[in-house]
N, C-alpha and C positions, 0 to 999 in steps of 0.2 A: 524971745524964741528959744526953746530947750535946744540943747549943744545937739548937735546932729539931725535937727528936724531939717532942715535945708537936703541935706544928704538924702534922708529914708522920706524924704515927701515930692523932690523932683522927679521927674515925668524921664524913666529909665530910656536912652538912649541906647541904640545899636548901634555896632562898632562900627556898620558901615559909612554912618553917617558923620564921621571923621574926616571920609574920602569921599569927593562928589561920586567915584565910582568906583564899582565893587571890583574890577579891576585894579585901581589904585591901590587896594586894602590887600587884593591877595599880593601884588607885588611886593607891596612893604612886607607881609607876612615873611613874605619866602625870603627876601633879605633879610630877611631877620634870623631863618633859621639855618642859611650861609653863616651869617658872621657868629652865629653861637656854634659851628663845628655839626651840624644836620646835613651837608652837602647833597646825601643822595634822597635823603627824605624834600629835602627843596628840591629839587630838579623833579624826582615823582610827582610833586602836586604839579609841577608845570609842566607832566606830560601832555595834560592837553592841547599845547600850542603843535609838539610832536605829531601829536593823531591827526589832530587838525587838516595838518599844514599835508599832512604822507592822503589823509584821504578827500582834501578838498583842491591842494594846491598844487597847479602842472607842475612839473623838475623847471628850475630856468635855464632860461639858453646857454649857463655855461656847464652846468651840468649834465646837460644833453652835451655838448663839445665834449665833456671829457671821455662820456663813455664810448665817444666815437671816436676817439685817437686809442680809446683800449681795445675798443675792436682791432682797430688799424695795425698797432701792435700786434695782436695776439694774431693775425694773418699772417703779418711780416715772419714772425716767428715758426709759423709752419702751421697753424691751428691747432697746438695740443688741447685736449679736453678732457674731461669729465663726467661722467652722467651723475645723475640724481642721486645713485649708488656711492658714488664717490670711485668710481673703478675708472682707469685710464682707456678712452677708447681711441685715440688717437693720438700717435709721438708728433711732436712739432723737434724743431732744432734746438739743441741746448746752448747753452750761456757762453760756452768758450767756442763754439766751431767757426769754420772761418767759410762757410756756404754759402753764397747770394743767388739769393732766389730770380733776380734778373739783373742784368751787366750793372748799372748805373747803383743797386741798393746796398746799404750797410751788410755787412755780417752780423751775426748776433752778438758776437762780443763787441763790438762797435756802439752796436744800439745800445747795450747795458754802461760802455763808457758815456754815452750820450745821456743816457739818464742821471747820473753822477752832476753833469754839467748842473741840473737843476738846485743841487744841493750846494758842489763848491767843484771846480775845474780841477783842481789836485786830484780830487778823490778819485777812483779808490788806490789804496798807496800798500797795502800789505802782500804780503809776498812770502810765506809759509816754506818753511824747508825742513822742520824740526827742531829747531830752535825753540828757546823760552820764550822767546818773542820775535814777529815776524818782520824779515827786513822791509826797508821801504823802498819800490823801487823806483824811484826819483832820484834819491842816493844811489843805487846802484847804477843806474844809466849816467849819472855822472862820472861815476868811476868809470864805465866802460870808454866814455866820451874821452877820458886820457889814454885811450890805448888804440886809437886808431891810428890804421896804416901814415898817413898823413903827419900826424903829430910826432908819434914813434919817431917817424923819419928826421923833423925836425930837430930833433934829439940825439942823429947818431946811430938809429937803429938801423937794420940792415931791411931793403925794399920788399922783404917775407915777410916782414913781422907784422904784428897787428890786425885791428879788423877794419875791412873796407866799406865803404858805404852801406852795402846792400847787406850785408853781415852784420852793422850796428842795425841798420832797419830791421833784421828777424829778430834780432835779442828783441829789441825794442819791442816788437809784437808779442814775443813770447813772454815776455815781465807783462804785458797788458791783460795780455790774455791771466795768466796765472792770478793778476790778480782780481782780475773780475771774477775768477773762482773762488778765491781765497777771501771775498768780503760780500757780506751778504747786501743784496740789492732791491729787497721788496718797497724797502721806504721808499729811497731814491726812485725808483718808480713811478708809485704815488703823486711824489712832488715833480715828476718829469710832465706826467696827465696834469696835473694842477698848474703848472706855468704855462701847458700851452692850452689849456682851457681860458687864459686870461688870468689868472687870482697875481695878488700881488702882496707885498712881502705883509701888509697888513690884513688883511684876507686868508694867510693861510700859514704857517709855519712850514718852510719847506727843509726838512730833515730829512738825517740816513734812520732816523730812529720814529718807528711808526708812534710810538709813545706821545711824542711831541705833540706834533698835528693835532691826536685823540684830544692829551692836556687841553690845548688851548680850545678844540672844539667843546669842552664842559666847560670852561672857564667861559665862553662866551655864551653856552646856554645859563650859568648862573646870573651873568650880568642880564641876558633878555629878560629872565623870571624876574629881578629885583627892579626890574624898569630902565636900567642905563643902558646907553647905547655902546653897539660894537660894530666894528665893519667886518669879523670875522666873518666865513661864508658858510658855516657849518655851526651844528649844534651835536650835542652828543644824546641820544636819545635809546630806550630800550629796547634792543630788535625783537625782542621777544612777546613786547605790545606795538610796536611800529611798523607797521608795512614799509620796504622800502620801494623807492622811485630809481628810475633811470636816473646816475651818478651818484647816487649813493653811495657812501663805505660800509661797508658790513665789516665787522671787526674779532680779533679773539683774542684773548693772552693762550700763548703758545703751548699747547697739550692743558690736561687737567692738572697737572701734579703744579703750575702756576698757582693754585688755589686761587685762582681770580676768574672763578667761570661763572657769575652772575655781572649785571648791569651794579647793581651796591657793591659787591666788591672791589670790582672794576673801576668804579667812580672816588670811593673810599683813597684810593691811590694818586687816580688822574686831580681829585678836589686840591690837591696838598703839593702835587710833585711841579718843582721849576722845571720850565726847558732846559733840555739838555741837561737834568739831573741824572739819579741813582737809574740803571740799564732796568727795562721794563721789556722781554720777550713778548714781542706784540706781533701779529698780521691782521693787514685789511685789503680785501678785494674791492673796484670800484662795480657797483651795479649797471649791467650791460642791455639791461631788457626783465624784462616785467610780462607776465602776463596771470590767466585766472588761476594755475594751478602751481606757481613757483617762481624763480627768477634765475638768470644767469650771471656770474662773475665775474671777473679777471682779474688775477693777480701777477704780480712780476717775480719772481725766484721760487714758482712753487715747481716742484722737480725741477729744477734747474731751467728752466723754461716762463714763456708767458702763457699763462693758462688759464683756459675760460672750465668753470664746473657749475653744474649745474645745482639747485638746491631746493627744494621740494617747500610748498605750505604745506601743513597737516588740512587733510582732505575738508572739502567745505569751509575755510578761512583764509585769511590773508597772513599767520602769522607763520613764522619757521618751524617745522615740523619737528616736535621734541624728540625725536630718533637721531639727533644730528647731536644732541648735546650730550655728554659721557654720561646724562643721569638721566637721560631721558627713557632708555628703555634700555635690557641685557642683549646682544646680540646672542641670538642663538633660541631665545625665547619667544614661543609663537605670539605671533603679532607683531614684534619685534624687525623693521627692516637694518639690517648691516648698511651701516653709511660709509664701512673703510675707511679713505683717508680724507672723505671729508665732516667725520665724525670728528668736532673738536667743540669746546667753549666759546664757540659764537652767543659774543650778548651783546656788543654796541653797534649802532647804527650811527654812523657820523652823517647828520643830515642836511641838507642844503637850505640855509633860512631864506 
């Protein structure tokens, strides 16, 4: 037999038939083009699970829970809002006031320490005065805790000196309060809705840093495309081809000048970066309601408040109206709607597997 007649005379094989199913084949593909450094090119071919899953599969019952402790919230806080516009049509209560809207409920600043609990019970510790660096006020309530009436006394000091109970309790409030100004709380948030939706430490990253969560939500759509399993609850998908559902995260890197206002750039970043790595300026709203001509939001620190806005499809489809994205259209130019302040780099969808 001539050297290669074996080769150029077997009966040509396709490559599906490596894998009993054509599924199998594109999974290995798409791992394949993960571990050569393709990240967002493999997750695109496995937007179909994406579309799929946003136009065939209900939200699950903890994604429904979440977006109804965001409602819950966003009431608690007075219902500020947004229209489709992106223009403020109703003030709710801000981040520091001490208001309760009936005898038995938190204040707002309460709520925003309660959200923190999700992340770590320290948090948040910064305390801003103008300094190079902001003190923490854990350290300062220490120090004040040596200067009460009580102790003073102990000490020799004369029964004026010092602060009395109810005096250490206002400092106390007031370092609370300043610092739930002083440190931003849209993650914490996030992961306040996500603990009490049920998710648990392997199901979801719970961070002060919206980055995280997004991270590990690619990293888990990678591993679904290559065929390994993950318990995370979320996928990272492109909002700009994905409808989203009730509990969904709609996501952005923070203004345009991020240069990270597409789904590839965005992912380009999240494929590569560890938890709790290099700071990524990120917001995600959880999705509050869904219906045929747009969808509602909530997010936690946007004006300083919990806030629902609302977010228009472009007419006749399900996907986000490119008037929303900084290159979507000039405001000012006919046809052109002004989205104000809800005009940003919206491109990920963190979606519920």
């Amino acid at each position: 037999m001539a050297p290669g007649y074996a080769r150029r005379h077997m009966p040509r094989r396709n490559a599906f038939l490596f894998f009993p199913h054509r599924a199998d084949f594109a999974r290995a593909f798409i791992g394949t083009l993960c571990l050569a450094g393709a990240p967002a090119l493999a997750l695109a071919l496995a937007a179909p699970s994406c579309l799929d899953t946003a136009m065939q599969a209900p939200a699950p019952s903890r994604a429904l829970a979440m977006a109804t402790f965001a409602v819950q919230e966003h009431e608690a806080f007075g219902g500020q809002s947004m229209d489709a516009e992106g223009r403020m049509t109703e003030a709710g209560d801000s981040e520091a006031e001490d208001t309760r809207r009936t005898v038995p409920s938190l204040a707002p600043w309460q709520r925003v320490l309660r959200y923190w609990e999700a992340v770590d019970p320290r948090l948040p510790t910064q305390v801003r005065f103008g300094g190079l660096r902001p003190a923490n006020r854990h350290l300062l309530m220490q120090a004040l805790n040596e200067a009460t009436a009580g102790r003073l006394q102990g000490m020799g000091v004369g029964p004026d000196e010092g602060l009395e109970s109810n005096e250490l309790r206002a400092v106390q409030v007031a370092l609370a309060r300043t610092s739930v100004i002083d440190t931003p709380w849209s993650a914490a948030f996030i992961s306040w809705l996500a603990r009490q939706a049920g998710l648990a430490d392997d199901e979801f990253v719970f961070s002060e840093a919206h980055v995280d969560y997004a991270g590990a939500a690619w990293q888990a759509g990678a591993e679904e495309a290559a065929g390994r399993p993950t318990r995370y609850a979320m996928r990272a998908c492109d909002l700009r081809r994905t409808p989203p559902r009730a509990g969904d995260l709609v996501c952005q890197a923070r203004g345009a000048g991020a240069e990270l206002d597409t789904f590839d750039k965005i992912g380009e970043v999240l494929a590569t970066r560890d938890t709790g790595g290099e700071a990524l300026p990120m917001h995600c709203d959880v999705v509050v309601a869904v219906d045929a001509t747009g969808f509602d939001a909530v997010g936690g620190n946007v004006l300083q408040s919990v806030t629902r806005r609302r977010l228009d499809f472009a007419p006749g489809t399900r996907w986000l109206d490119p008037s929303y994205l900084p290159e979507g259209c000039t405001p000012g130019v006919a046809g052109c709607i002004d989205r104000h302040m809800s005009r940003q780099p919206w491109s990920l969808l963190l979606q519920w597997r």
